[in-house]
C-alpha positions in Angstrom: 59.2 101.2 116.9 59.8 101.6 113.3 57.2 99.9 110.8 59.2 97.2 109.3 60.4 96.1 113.0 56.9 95.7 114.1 55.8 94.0 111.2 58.6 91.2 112.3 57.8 91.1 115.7 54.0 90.0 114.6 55.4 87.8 112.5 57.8 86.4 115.3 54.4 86.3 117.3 52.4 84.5 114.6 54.6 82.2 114.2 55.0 81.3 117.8 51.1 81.0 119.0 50.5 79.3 115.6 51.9 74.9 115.5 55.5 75.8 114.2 56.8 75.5 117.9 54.7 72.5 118.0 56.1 70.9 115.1 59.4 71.8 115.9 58.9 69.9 119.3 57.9 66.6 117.5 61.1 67.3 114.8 63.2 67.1 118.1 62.3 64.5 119.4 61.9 61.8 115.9 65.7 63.2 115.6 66.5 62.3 119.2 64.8 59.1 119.2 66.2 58.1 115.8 69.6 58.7 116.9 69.0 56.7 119.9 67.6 53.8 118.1 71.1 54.0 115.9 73.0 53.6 119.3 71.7 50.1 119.6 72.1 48.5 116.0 75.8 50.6 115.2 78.7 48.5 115.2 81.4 51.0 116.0 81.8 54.9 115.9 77.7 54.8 117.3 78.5 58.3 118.7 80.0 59.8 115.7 77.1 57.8 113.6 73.9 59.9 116.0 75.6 62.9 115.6 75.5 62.9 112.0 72.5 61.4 111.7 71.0 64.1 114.0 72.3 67.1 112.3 71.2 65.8 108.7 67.7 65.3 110.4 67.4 68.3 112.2 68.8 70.5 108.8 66.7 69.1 106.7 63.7 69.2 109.3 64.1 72.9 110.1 64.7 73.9 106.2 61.2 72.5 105.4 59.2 73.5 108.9 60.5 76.7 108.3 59.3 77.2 104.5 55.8 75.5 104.8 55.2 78.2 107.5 56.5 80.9 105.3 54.1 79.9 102.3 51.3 78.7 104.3 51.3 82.0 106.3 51.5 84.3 103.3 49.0 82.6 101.0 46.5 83.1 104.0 47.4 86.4 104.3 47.0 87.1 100.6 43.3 85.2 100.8 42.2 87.2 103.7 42.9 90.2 102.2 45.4 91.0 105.1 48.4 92.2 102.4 45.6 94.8 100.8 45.0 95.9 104.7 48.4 96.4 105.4 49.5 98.3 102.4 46.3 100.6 103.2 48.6 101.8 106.0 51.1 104.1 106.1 53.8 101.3 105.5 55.5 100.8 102.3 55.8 98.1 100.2 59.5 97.5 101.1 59.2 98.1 104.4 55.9 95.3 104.3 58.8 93.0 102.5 61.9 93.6 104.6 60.0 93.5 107.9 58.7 90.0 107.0 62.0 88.7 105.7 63.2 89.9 109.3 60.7 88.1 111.1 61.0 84.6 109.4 65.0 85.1 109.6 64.6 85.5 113.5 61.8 82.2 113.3 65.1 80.6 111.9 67.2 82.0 114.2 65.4 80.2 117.0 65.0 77.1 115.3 68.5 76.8 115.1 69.1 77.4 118.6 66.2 74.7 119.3 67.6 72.4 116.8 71.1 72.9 118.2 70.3 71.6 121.9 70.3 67.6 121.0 73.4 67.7 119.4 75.1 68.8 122.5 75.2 65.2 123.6 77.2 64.2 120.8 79.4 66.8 119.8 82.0 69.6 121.9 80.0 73.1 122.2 82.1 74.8 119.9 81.2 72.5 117.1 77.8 73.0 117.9 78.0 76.7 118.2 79.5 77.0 114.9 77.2 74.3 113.2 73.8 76.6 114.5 75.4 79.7 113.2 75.4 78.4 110.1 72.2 76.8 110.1 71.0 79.8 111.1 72.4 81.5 108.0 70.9 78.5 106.0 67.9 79.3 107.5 68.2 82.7 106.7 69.0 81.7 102.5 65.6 79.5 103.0 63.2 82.0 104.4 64.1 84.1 101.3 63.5 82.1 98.8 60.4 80.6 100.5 59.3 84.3 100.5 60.0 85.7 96.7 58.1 82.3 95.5 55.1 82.8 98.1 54.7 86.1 96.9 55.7 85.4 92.9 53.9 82.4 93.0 50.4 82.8 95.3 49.9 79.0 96.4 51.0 77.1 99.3 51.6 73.8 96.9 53.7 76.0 94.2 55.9 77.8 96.6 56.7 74.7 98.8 57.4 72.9 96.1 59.7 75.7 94.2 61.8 76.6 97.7 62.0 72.5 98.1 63.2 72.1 94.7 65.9 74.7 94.9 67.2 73.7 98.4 67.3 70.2 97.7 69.5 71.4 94.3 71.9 73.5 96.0 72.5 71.0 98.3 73.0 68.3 95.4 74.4 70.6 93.0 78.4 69.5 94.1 77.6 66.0 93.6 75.3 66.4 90.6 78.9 68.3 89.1 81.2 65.3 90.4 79.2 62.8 88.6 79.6 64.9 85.4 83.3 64.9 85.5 83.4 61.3 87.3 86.0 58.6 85.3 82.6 56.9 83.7 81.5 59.5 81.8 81.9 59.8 77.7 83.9 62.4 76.4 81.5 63.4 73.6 79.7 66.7 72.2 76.9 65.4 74.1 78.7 65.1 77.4 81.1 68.0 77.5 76.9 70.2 76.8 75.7 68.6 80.1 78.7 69.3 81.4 78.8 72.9 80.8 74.9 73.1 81.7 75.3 71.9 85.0 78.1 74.1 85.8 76.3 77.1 84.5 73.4 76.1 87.0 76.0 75.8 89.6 76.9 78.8 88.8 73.5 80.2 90.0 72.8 78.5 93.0 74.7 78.9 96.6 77.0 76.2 97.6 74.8 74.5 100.3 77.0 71.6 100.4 79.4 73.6 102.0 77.4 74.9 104.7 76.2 73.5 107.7 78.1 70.3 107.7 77.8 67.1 110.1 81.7 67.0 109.6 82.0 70.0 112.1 80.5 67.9 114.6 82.6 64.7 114.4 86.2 65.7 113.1 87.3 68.9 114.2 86.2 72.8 113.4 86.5 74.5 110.2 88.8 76.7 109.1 88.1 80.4 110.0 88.4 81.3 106.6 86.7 78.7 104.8 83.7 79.5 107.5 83.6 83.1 107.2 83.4 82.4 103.1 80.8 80.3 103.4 78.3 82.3 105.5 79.1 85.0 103.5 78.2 83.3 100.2 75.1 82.5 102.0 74.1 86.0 103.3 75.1 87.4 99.6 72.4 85.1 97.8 70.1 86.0 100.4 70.6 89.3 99.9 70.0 88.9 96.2 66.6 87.2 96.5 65.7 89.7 98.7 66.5 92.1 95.6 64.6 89.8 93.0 61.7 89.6 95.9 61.5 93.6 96.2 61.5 94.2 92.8 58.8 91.8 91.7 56.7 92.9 94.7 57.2 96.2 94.1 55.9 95.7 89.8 52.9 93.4 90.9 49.3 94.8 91.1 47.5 94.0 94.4 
């Protein structure tokens, strides 16, 4: 088996005799019971209100399971000398980097399946297909950046907090640009600045918003195109940290 595929498959392995499957488990179930709870107090629509209170949830759950595992797992591996150990090998330092990425993006893979199952109560199979794809691929964008700031940063704290930060900004970043250009605000030097600020930061980030929607679930699929553009925004940026990741792994000294 080449080097970088057996690196992932201890990482797959890690991951599952370590409490990710654990916590995943207890995810699933505060969604399900949530969404059950909302059954009894909604009004109308209760179905379409669980499913997308479910998905939101789950997303959100499996984003931050997913990169507290990433940075937790790392920074012990840094402490415990395990990086120095495996670099001693005949394994190279992008082939170290890729294999990991590999094995954290199939950790996400199976936590969208996992994550997908509940939903099947509320939504057609299709929808739900489609919505775990791209959560997959979401997962996929996390893992990376959870990874280059593990490995930039060296602390658990600092590298949750930075991949938190930027998901929780690409995800807000359409809003964050409606409110700029909403009917309230000033036209002033001042204003039209912010303006062009946050657009140059939207510039930078992937459009998250756009990816992995509760919509899907409740009011039909999307469109093929708009899909296919959207995971493949998401497997371009992820592809792009992986670049910024190699290269600043590949300057450090261990």
């Amino acid at each position: 088996m080449p080097p970088a595929l057996l690196l992932a498959r201890t990482t797959l392995t890690e991951a599952r005799r370590g409490g990710l499957p654990w916590l995943a488990l207890g995810c699933l179930a505060l969604a399900t019971g949530l969404a059950a709870f909302l059954s009894q107090v909604a009004v109308t629509e209760s179905r379409e209100l669980q499913a997308a209170f479910a998905a939101a949830l789950l997303r959100a759950g499996a984003a931050f399971l997913l990169a507290a595992h990433i940075a937790a797992s790392l920074v012990r591996e840094s402490n415990d000398k395990v990086l120095e150990l495996a670099l001693a090998l005949p394994l190279s330092r992008s082939q170290y980097y890729l294999g990991k990425l590999a094995g954290f993006g199939a950790c996400g893979a199976c936590l969208a399946a996992a994550f997908c199952a509940p939903l099947l109560f509320w939504a057609p199979p299709e929808a739900v297909a489609l919505w775990g794809l791209s959560l997959a691929c979401e997962l996929l964008l996390v893992g990376a950046a959870s990874l280059f700031f593990a490995i930039t940063l060296a602390g658990v704290l600092p590298a949750l907090a930075a991949t938190t930060g930027f998901y929780l900004l690409a995800r807000s970043m359409a809003g964050i640009q409606l409110l700029a250009r909403g009917p309230l605000a000033e036209e002033s030097i001042a204003q039209s600045v912010a303006r062009g600020a946050v657009d140059a930061v939207a510039l930078l980030l992937p459009r998250l918003d756009a990816a992995t929607r509760a919509d899907w679930l409740i009011y039909g699929l999307p469109a093929p195109a708009e899909f296919g553009t959207t995971l493949g925004s998401l497997i371009l940026y992820c592809t792009l940290l992986a670049a910024a990741g190699l290269f600043d792994f590949h300057r450090r000294n261990l």
